[in-house]
Structures are given as structure tokens and as C-alpha cells.
C-alpha positions in Angstrom: 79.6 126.0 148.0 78.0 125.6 144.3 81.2 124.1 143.5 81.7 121.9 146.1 78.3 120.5 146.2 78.9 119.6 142.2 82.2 117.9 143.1 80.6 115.4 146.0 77.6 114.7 143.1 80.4 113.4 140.7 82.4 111.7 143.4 79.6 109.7 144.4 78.4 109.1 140.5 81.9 108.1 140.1 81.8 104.5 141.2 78.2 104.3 139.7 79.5 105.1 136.1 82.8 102.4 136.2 80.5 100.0 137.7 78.6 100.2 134.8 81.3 100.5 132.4 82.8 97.2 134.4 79.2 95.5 133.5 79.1 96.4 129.9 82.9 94.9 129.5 81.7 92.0 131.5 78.6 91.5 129.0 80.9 91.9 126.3 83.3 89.2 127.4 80.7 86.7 128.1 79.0 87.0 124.8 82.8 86.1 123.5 84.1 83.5 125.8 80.8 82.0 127.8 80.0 83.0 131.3 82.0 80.1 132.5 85.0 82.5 131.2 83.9 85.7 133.3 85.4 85.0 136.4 89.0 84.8 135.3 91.6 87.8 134.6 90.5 88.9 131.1 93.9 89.1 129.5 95.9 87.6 126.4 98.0 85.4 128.5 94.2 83.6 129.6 92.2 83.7 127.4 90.5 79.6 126.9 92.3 77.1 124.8 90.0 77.0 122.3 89.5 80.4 121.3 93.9 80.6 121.3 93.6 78.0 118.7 90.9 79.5 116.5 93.2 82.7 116.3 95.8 80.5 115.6 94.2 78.7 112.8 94.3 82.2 110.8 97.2 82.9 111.3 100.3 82.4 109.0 102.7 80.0 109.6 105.7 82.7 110.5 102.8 84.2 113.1 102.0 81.8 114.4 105.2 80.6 115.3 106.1 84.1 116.4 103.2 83.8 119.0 104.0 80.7 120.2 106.6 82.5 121.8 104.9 84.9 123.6 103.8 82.5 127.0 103.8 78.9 128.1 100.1 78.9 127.0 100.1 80.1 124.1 103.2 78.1 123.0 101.2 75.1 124.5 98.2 75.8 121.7 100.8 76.1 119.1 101.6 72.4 119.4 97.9 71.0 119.7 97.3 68.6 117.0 94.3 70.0 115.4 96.6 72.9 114.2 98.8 70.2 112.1 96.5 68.4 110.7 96.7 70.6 107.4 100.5 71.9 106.3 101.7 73.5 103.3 105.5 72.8 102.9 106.9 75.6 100.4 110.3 75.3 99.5 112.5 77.4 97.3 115.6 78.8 96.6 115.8 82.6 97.8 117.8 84.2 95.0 115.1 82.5 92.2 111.7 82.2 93.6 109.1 84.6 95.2 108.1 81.8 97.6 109.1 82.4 101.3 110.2 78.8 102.0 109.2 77.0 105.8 112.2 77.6 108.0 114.3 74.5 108.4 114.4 74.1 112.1 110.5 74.9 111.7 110.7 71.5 109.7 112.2 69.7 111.6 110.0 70.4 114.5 107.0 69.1 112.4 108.7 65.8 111.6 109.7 65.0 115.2 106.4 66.4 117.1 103.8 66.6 114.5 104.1 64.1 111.8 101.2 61.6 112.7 99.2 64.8 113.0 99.9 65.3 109.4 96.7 64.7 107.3 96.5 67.1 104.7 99.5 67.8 103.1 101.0 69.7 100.4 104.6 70.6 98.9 104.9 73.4 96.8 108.3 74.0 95.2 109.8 76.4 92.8 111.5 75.8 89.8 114.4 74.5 91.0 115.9 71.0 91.4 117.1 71.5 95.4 113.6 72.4 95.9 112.4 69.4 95.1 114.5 67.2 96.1 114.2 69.0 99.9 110.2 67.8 99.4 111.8 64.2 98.5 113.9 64.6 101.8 111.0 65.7 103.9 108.7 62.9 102.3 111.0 60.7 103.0 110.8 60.7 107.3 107.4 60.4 107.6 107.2 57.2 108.6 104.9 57.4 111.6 102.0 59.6 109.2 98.8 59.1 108.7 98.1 61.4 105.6 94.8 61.3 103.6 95.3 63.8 100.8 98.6 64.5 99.1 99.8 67.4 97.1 103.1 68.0 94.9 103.0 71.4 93.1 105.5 73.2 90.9 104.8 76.9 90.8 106.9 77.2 87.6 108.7 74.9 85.4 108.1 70.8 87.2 111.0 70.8 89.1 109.9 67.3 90.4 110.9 65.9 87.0 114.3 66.8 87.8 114.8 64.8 90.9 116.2 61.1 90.1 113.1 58.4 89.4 114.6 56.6 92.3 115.0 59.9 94.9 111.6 60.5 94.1 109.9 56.4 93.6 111.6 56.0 97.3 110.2 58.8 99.2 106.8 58.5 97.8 106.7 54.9 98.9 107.5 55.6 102.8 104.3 57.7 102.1 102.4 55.5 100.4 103.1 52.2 102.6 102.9 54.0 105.7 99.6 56.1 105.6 97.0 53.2 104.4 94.3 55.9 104.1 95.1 58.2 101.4 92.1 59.0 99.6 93.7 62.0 97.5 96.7 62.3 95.9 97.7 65.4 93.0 100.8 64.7 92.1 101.7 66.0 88.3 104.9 66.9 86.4 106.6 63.8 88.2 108.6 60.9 87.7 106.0 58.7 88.9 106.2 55.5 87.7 104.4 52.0 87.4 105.9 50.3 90.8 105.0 53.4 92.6 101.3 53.0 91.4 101.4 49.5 92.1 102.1 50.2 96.2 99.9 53.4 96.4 97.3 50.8 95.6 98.4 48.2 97.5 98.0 50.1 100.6 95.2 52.8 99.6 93.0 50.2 97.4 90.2 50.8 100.3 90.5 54.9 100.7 91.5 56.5 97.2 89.2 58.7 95.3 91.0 61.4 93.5 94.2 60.3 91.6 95.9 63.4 89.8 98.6 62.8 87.5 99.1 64.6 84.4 102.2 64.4 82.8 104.1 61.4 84.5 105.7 59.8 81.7 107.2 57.1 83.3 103.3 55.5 84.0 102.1 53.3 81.3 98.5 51.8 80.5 99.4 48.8 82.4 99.9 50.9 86.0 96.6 53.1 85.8 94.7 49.7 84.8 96.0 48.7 88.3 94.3 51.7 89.9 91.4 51.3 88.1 91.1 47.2 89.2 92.1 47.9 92.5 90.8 50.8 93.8 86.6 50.8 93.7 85.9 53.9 95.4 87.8 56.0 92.5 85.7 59.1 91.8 88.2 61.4 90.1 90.8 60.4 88.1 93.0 62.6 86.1 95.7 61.6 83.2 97.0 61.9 79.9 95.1 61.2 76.9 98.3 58.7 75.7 97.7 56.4 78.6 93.9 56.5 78.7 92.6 53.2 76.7 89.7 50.8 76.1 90.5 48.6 79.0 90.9 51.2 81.3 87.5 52.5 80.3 86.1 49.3 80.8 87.8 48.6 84.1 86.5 51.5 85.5 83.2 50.7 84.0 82.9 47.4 86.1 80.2 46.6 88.5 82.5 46.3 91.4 83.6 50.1 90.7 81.7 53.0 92.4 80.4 55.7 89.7 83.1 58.0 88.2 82.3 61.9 88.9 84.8 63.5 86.8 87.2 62.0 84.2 90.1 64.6 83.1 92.4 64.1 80.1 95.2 65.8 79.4 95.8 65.9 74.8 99.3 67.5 74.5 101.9 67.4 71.7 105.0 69.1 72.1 106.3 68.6 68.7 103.8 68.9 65.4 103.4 65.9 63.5 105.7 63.5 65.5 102.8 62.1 68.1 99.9 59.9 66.7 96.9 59.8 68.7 95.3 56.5 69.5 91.5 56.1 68.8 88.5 55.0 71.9 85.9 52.6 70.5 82.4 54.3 71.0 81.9 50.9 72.6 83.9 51.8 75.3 82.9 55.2 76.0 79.4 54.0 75.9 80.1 51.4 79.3 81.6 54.4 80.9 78.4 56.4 80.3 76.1 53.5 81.2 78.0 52.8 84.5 78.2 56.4 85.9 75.5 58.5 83.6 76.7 61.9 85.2 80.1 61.7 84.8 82.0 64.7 83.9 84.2 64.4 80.8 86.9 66.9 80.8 89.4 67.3 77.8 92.2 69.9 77.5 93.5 70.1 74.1 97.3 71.4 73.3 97.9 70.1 69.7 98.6 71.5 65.9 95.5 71.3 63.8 97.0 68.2 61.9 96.7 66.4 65.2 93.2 66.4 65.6 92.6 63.7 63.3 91.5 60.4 65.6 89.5 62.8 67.7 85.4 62.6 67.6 84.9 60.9 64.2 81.9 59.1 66.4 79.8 60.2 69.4 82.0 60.8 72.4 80.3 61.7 76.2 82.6 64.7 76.4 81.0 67.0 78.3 83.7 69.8 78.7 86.1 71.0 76.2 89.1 73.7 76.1 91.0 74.0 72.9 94.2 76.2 73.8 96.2 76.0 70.5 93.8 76.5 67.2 91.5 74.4 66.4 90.3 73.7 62.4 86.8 74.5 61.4 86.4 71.4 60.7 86.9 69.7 63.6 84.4 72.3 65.6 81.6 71.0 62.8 82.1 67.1 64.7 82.3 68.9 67.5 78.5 69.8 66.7 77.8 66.3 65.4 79.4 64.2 67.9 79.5 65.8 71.2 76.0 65.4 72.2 76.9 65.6 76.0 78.6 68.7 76.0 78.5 71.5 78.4 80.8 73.9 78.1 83.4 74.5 75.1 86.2 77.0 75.2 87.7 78.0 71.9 91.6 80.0 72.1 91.5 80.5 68.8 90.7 79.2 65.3 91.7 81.3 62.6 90.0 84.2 60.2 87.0 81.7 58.5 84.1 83.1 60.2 82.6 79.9 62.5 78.4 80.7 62.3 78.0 77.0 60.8 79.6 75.6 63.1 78.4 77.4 66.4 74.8 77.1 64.9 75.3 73.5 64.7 77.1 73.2 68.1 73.8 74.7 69.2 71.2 72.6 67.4 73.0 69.3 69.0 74.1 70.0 72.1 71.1 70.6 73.8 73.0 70.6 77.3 75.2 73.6 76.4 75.3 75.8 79.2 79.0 77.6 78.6 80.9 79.1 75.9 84.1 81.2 75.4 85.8 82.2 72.3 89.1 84.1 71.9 91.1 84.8 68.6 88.2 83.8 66.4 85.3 85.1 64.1 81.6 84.9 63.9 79.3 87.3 62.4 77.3 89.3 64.2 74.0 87.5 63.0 75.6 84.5 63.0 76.0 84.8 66.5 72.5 86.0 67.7 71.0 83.0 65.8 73.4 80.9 67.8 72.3 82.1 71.2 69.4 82.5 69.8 69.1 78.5 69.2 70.6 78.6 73.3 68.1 80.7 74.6 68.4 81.5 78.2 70.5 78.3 79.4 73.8 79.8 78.4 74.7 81.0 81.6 78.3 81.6 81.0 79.0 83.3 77.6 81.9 85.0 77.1 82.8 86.1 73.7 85.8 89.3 72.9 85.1 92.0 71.5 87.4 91.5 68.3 85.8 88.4 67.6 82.4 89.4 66.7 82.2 91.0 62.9 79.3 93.7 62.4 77.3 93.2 59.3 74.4 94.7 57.3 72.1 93.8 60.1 73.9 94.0 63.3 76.3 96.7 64.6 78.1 96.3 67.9 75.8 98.1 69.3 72.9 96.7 68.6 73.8 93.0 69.3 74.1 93.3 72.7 70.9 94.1 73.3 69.3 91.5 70.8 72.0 89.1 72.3 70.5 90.3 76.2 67.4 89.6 75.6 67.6 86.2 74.1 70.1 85.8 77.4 67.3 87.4 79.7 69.8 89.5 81.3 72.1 91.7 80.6 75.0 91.2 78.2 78.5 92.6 76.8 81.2 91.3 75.5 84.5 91.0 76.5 87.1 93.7 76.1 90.6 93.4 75.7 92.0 94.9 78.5 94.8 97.6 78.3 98.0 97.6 80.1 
């Protein structure tokens, strides 16, 4: 009787108990999908547009397309426009490249359902020339886009250089003349050339902000001074040193033009001795500054120490510099004496002469120096407390090896970071070389 008593109690708790479990699912789907949601069947195959799509959106590509397939619904989300908007071609060559390369068909799919949903688009390619040329191809039938910000990218050697100037000049221009609102456009290691600038501006003058384009050596002075006239909303602009010039400086320094943000040069020799750099009047540098006072200055140096000669023999505005070849003592002491603007400075290497005179100078110009890295180079140990020292606590990013720093009568390893930590005010170490 005990027993059957018990089992009526439970029977009749029974529907008591999944009623509440039903009420705490219920809860839990409407603090997901909104009450509007509760009454329908809570399964995959319903689940609300919008939330199909956010899934979607972080999901890979090869995912995604997988669960496209899954129902009418889903594969219904998959072709909503918001989730093309932003597209990462990659293409490669299986047997060379660790990229998984965008199915074909998938490709094709894009072009004929999707391409005026295109907006933010990107190629990258590996190192090979089919690669590239397949971004050329696909480039090439978007007539009907409407892109805003384009991206070419070589993971490895610039295979882009490899496609023909005319593949390439073509299938830029269906780009270029068809979107009228690009406002970015990265496109290094490539055949570019002056024509090409002359119809991205053409049809862009209005929207472009951010030109990239290190390394194009078909594009003289004469093409990025027709960015620079043209194109007034120009914020970014990114090239190499050989085509930067007074005029352009100047153009770009005109009241018509918007301020500049960031500048970025690109100083590269291949060959020592066989390049001769070209000199930029202070004059010029000076219009730049006095048109957009907080522009960045950016220069990446790859030369031989005999190359440095036309470089900051007056004041330049740089405001960052990386040095990844060595770099001559001497031309770290105008560094200190003409480089009042400077930031940050990042030193690969320099050499056994120990470089205290010149850091301590760096330090008792550049009042604005907030970074500093040094690699294969040598400073004393008291040399370099009396440089960050001279810093005090602005130098937020300091990042010095190990091997570079020589003890000395008054400093042991051991001892400087402390003194070095609290003239930081915070803790401090060097870096160590890591071990493999």
C-alpha cells in the first residue's frame, strides 16, 4: 500500500515537474530569440532569419556552404546579401601553397548572384603565377560591383608581378571604372602603372582615402601627383621613397586637400651602391607639417650603410622609424639632431661600437619618444639607464635584447632592471632570445 501510495504521488508530480522543465526551456528560448519567437517549433530548420545569419557570419566559408545545404531556409540565408558584402578570394596552387583556395564553382556562384553585394574585397594568392592571374580573371567580371575597399595580397614571393602589365592594367580597370566609390585600395607588389592611376582617380576622385602601393615600379612621380591633385579626401597614402617628391608633398599640402593621417615610405635598395637617393627640401616637409600637424610619418629603411647618405642632413617630421639592415652610428647621431618629431625608432642592428651618444642624444631631442627597440646592437649598461633615464616614464614600449646590453663597473644585468623599472615606473626586463 506504502508502495502504491508513493507511485500515485510521483504520477501526479510527474506533469508538475515537465511543466516546469517546459517553462524554464521556454524562458530560455525567449531570452535568445524574443517572445515573438516562443510560439513556433523550436528547432534548427526555424529558428528566425536573423539569428541563421549571425551564425552564418562566423562561420567559414567551406561551412557555411556546407550548411546552406542542410534546408530551403537555411540555404535561403546563405544567399542574403549582407553575408557578401565582405569576401576573401584565396587562390593557390595545391601542390605549392598551404592556402585552401575558394572552390571554383563557389566562384562562380559569387560572380553571377553576389557581385553587386561585393563591397569589401580581398585576393590573396600564393606564390604562384596561375594564382594571380585567376585573381586577374575573377577581377575582371565584376562589372556590375560596387566595391569600396580593395585588397591584393601575396602570401609569399609577389606573384602579381608575374601576371602581364596589360592582364593585370585590364582587370583592375573593370574595377576601377565600374565601382565609383572605392575609398580603399592595398594593392602592392604589382604591375600597377600610371594609366591605371589615372582611371582609379577618374572614377574614385570623390571616395578614396587609403592608397597602398609599395613596390609598383611601373608608377612614376607624375601618376601619384595625379592622386594627390585629384583626390582631396586622401588620408593614407603609402609608397616608395623613389617616387615620393617635392611636388607631391606640396600637392598634398594644398588647401583644397583634407589633412593627411599617416604618410608611409617605403627606402629599399636591392643592390649596394647602384641606387642614389633623391633629397626632400625642408621646405617641403615643412608645408606637409603645417597643413596636417598630426600627421604620421612612417619610414621603413632596407639599405647598405653607404646609402644613407641624402637622408636627415636637416630637420625631417618623421615620426616613426624602422631600420632593418644596419644602420651607421653616424647616421643614428642625425637621427638625434634632426628627427625632432619622432615617436618610435626600431634599430635591427648597428654593429659592435657601443651607441650611448647616440641614444642619449636621441633622448635629449626627441622629446615625443614614446617607443624603442633595439636588436643586434650595443649600449652600456649605464649608458642605457641615463637614456631612459633622460625618457622617464613616457617610454611605454621599450624593448631592448638581452645581448645587447654590456654590464660595466656600475651596472650588472641584474641590477639594471630594477634601476631601469623604476625610472619606467613599472616593471621591466629585457628581451631574451628565445630557444628553439
Amino acid at each position: 500500500m506504502k508502495r502504491a501510495r508513493q507511485k500515485v504521488a510521483a504520477e501526479n508530480e510527474a506533469p508538475e515537474t515537465l511543466q516546469e522543465s517546459k517553462k524554464r526551456k521556454t524562458c530560455l528560448y525567449g531570452s535568445v530569440f524574443g517572445e515573438s519567437d516562443l510560439h513556433t517549433s523550436m528547432d534548427w530548420g526555424s529558428l528566425p532569419h536573423h539569428v541563421i545569419l549571425h551564425i552564418f557570419q562566423f562561420l567559414p566559408l567551406v561551412d557555411r556552404a556546407r550548411a546552406s545545404s542542410v534546408c530551403r531556409r537555411w540555404n535561403e540565408v546563405f544567399h542574403i546579401p549582407d553575408l557578401w558584402r565582405r569576401f576573401e578570394f584565396e587562390l593557390s596552387q595545391p601542390a605549392t601553397s598551404y592556402l585552401k583556395s575558394t572552390h571554383p564553382d563557389l566562384i562562380q556562384q559569387i560572380i553571377k548572384r553576389h557581385a553587386d553585394h561585393l563591397q569589401y574585397v580581398s585576393f590573396k594568392v600564393d606564390s604562384s603565377t596561375e594564382a594571380a592571374e585567376a585573381a586577374c580573371d575573377i577581377l575582371s567580371q565584376l562589372v556590375n560591383c560596387s566595391i569600396k575597399t580593395l585588397g591584393l595580397i601575396s602570401t609569399a614571393k609577389p606573384s602579381f608581378m608575374n601576371v602581364s602589365k596589360a592582364h593585370f592594367a585590364s582587370a583592375l580597370t573593370v574595377v576601377f571604372v565600374n565601382s565609383k566609390s572605392l575609398s580603399s585600395v592595398k594593392i602592392d607588389d604589382t604591375p600597377l602603372d600610371d594609366p591605371s592611376l589615372k582611371v582609379l582617380v577618374a572614377n574614385n576622385s570623390d571616395t578614396l582615402k587609403l592608397l597602398k602601393m609599395s613596390s609598383c615600379p611601373h608608377v612614376s612621380p607624375a601618376g601619384i601627383l595625379c592622386v594627390a591633385d585629384q583626390c582631396h579626401g586622401l588620408k593614407e597614402l603609402a609608397l616608395n621613397y623613389y617616387i615620393l617628391s617635392d611636388e607631391l608633398l606640396l600637392a598634398l599640402s594644398s588647401e583644397k586637400h583634407v589633412n593627411l593621417e599617416h604618410l608611409r615610405i617605403d627606402v629599399v635598395s636591392e643592390n649596394p651602391g647602384q641606387v642614389e637617393f633623391h633629397t626632400i627640401k625642408k621646405q617641403s616637409w615643412d608645408a606637409l607639417v603645417k597643413h596636417s600637424p598630426k600627421v604620421n610619418i612612417v619610414m621603413y629603411f632596407f639599405l647598405y650603410e653607404e646609402e644613407f647618405d641624402a637622408f636627415f642632413r636637416e630637420e625631417t617630421p618623421v615620426t616613426h622609424l624602422y631600420f632593418g639592415r644596419a644602420v651607421s652610428k653616424a647616421m643614428l647621431g642625425r637621427i638625434g639632431l634632426n628627427c625632432p618629431r619622432l615617436i618610435e625608432l626600431v634599430v635591427c642592428a648597428n654593429g659592435l661600437q657601443p651607441l650611448d651618444d647616440e641614444l642619449i642624444r636621441i633622448a635629449e631631442h626627441c622629446k615625443n619618444l614614446t617607443a624603442m627597440g633595439l636588436g643586434e646592437c650595443e649600449v652600456t649598461c649605464r649608458g642605457f639607464i641615463e637614456f631612459v633615464k633622460m625618457c622617464g616614464g613616457r617610454l611605454t614600449q621599450l624593448s631592448i635584447m638581452e645581448e645587447v646590453l654590456i654590464p660595466d663597473n656600475d651596472y650588472s644585468l641584474e641590477r639594471l632592471h630594477l634601476e631601469v623599472s623604476k625610472h619606467l615606473g613599472r616593471m621591466w626586463f629585457p628581451d631574451m632570445m628565445p630557444t628553439w
